[in-house]
C-alpha positions as CSV (number, residue, x, y, z in Angstrom):
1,X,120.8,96.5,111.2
2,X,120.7,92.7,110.7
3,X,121.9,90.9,107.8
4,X,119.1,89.3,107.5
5,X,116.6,92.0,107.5
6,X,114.4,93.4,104.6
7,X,113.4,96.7,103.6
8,X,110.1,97.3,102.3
9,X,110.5,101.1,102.1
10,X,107.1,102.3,101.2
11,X,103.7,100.4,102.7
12,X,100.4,101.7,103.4
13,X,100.1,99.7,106.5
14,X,97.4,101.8,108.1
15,X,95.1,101.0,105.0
16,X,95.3,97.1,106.0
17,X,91.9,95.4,107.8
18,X,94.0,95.4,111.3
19,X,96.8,98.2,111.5
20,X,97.9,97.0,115.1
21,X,98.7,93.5,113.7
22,X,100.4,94.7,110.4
23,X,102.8,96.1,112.3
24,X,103.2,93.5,114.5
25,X,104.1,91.3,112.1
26,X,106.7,93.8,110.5
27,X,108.1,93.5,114.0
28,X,108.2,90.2,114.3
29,X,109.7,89.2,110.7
30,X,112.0,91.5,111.4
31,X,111.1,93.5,108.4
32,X,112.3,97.5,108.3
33,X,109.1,99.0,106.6
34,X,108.5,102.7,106.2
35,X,104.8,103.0,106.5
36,X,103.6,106.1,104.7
37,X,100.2,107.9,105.4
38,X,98.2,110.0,102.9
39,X,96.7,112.7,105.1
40,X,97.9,114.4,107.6
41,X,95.5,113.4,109.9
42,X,96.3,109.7,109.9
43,X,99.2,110.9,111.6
44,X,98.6,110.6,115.1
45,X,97.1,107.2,115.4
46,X,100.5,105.9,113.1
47,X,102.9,107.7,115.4
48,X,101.2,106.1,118.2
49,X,101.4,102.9,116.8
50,X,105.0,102.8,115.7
51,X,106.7,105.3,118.0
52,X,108.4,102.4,120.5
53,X,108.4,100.2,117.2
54,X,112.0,98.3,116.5
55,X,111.5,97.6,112.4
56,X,108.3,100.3,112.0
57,X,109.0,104.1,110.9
58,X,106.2,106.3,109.8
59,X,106.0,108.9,107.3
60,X,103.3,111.9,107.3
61,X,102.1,112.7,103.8
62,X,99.3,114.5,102.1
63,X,98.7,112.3,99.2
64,X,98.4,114.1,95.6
65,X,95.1,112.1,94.7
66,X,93.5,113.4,98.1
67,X,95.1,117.0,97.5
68,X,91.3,118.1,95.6
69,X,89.7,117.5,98.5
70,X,92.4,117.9,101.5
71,X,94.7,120.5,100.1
72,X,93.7,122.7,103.5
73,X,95.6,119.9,105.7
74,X,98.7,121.5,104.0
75,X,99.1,123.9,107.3
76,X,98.3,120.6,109.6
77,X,100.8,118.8,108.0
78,X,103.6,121.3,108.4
79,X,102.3,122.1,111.6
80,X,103.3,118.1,112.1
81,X,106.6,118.0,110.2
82,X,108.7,118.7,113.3
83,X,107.6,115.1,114.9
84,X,109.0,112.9,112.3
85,X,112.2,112.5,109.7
86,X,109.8,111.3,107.5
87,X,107.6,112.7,104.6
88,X,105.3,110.5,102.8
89,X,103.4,109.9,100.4
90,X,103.5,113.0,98.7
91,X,104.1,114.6,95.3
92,X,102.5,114.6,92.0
93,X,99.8,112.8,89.6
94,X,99.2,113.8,86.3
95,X,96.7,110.9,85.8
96,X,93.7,111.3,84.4
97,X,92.0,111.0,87.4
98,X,93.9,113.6,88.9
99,X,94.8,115.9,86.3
100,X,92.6,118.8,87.0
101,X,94.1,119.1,90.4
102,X,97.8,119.6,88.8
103,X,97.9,123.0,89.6
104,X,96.8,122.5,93.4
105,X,98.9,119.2,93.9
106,X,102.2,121.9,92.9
107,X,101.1,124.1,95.5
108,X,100.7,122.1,98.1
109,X,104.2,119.8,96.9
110,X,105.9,122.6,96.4
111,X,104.9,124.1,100.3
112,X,106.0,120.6,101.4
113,X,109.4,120.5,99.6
114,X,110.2,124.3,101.2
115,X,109.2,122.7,104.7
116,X,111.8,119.8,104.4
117,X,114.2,122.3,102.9
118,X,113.9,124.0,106.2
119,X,114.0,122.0,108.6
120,X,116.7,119.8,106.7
121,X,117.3,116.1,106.7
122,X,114.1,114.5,105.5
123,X,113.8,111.8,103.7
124,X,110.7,112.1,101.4
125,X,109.1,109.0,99.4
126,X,107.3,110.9,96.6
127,X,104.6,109.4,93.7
128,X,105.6,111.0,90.3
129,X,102.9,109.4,88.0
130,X,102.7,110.8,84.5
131,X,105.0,113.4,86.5
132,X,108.4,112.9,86.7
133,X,109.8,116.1,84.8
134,X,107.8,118.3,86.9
135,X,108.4,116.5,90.3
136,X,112.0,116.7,89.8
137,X,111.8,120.4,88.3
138,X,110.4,121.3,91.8
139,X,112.7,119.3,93.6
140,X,115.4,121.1,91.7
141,X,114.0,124.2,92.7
142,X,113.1,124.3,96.0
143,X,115.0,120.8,97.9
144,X,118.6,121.8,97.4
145,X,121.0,118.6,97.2
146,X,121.8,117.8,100.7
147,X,118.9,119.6,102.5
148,X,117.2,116.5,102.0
149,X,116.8,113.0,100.5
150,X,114.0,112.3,97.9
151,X,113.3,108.5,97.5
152,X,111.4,108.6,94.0
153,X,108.1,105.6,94.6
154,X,107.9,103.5,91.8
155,X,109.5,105.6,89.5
156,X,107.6,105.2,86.1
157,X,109.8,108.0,84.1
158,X,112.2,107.8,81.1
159,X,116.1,107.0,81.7
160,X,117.0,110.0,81.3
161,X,114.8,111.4,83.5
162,X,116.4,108.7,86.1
163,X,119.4,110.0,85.6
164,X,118.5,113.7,86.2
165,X,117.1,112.1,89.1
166,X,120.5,110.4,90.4
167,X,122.4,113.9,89.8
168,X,119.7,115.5,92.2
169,X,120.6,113.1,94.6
170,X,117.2,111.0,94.5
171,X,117.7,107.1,95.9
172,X,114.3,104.7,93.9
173,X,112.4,102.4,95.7
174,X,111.3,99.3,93.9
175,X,108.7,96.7,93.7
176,X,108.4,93.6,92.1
177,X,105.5,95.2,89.9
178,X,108.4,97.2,88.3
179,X,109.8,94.4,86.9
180,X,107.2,92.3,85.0
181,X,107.4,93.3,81.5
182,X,110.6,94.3,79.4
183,X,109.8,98.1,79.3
184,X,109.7,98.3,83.1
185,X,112.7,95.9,83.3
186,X,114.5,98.0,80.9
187,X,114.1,101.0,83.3
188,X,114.6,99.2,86.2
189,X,117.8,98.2,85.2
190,X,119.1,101.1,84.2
191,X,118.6,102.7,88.5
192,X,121.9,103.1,89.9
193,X,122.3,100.0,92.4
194,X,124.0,102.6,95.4
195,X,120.7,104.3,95.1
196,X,118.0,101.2,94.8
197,X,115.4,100.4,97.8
198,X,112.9,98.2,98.0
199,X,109.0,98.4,98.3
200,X,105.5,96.2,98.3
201,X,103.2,99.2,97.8
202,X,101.0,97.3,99.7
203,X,97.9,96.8,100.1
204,X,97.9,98.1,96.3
205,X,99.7,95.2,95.2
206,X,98.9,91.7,95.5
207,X,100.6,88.1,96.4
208,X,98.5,86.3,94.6
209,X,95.1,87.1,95.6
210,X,95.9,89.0,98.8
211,X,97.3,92.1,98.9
212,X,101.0,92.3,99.6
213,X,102.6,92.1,103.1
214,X,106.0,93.6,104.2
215,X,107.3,90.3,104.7
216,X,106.9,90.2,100.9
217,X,109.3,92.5,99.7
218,X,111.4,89.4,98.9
219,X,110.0,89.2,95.8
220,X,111.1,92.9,94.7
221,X,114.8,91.7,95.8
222,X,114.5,88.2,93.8
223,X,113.0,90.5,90.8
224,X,116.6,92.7,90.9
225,X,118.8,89.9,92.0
226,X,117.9,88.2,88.4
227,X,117.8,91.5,86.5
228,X,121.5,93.0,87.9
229,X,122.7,89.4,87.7
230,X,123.8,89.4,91.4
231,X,122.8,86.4,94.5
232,X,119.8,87.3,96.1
233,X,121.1,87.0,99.5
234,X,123.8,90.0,98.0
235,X,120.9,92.3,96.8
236,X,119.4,92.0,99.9
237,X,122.8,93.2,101.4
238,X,123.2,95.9,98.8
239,X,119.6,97.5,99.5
240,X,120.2,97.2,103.6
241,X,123.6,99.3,102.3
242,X,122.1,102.0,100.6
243,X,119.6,102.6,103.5
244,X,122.3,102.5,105.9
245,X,124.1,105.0,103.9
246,X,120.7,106.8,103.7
247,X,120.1,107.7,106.9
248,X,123.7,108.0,108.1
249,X,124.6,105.1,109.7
């Protein structure tokens, strides 16, 4: 993995106006960018895509927004599961706008957790809005330590539900978004640095008045370079460490 290299470890790159050329340019910046899908469907057309890719790794997800109207893709997507080491987006939203699918989103996480547990090193980036005691209950429950590796997607819980987190062996994946007021800072700073990505979220977060690229991830690592005190060029180092370390390498 080259020193140089950034990690934007969560991207919606098939929701961008030309998928081809978003990855592309991931490619060519030399940017390693897990692109995450939110139906299983999606799935084949982003294997396809990325499959020969250098920087590129998919992820099949079912998102838990979509899970009211999808939550029969659940058999397609473990149906899927053998042709990847990657699960994403998944988990849990206890939004408002989501709420009264809570009890479906559990079923169909909790089916998805069992699955990884199964079939064993996974890595899973999971959305935990307004639901971080409950994701990490399930992940408790049915993802023992070591049977996989949850990466929690900008984590928007309590300290000590971070911690709880790091003792279930949970890595966080950050974006510069996370780190623009003193509450998030707070939190942000209190993520152990052996278990911290990096993320855009993109297209759902913006660079100025576009929505972010890959390539922008820079930002995230400038963000915890200030907030940990450390050189940038360091952090970068440090997050290209931890996803060494994550996958085994």
């Amino acid at each position: 993995m080259p020193d140089t290299a950034l990690v934007d470890f969560h991207c919606h790159l098939d929701l961008y106006p030309d998928f081809e050329a978003a990855v592309a340019a991931c490619e060519r910046e030399g940017v390693y960018t897990l692109t995450v899908t939110t139906t299983p469907k999606a799935w084949s057309r982003n294997h396809a895509v990325t499959s020969k890719t250098k920087y590129v790794r998919a992820a099949l997800g079912l998102h838990p927004q979509l899970v009211g109207e999808r939550a029969s893709e659940i058999a397609l997507w473990e149906a899927l599961l053998p042709s990847t080491r990657y699960v994403g987006e998944v988990g849990l939203d206890a939004g408002p706008r989501f709420y009264k699918t809570f009890d479906a989103q559990q079923r169909v996480f909790e089916r998805v957790l069992l699955a990884c547990a199964a079939a064993g090193n996974k890595i899973l980036t999971i959305h935990s809005v307004r639901a971080a005691r409950q994701v990490l209950d399930m992940i408790e429950e049915h993802l023992p330590r070591g049977a996989g590796t949850p990466v929690l997607h900008w984590f928007t819980g309590t300290v000590a539900e971070a911690r709880r987190a790091t003792e279930l062996g949970c890595y966080f994946s950050v974006n510069a978004a996370m780190m623009t007021d003193e509450k998030r800072r707070a939190l942000v700073a209190a993520l152990p640095v052996d278990r911290l990505l990096t993320e855009t979220d993109g297209p759902f977060t913006k660079k100025g008045e576009r929505p972010s690229a890959p390539v922008n991830v820079i930002d995230a690592v400038f963000g915890l370079a200030e907030l940990l005190n450390v050189p940038p060029v360091e952090m970068a180092r440090m997050i290209r460490a931890n996803l060494r370390r994550m996958l085994g390498e």
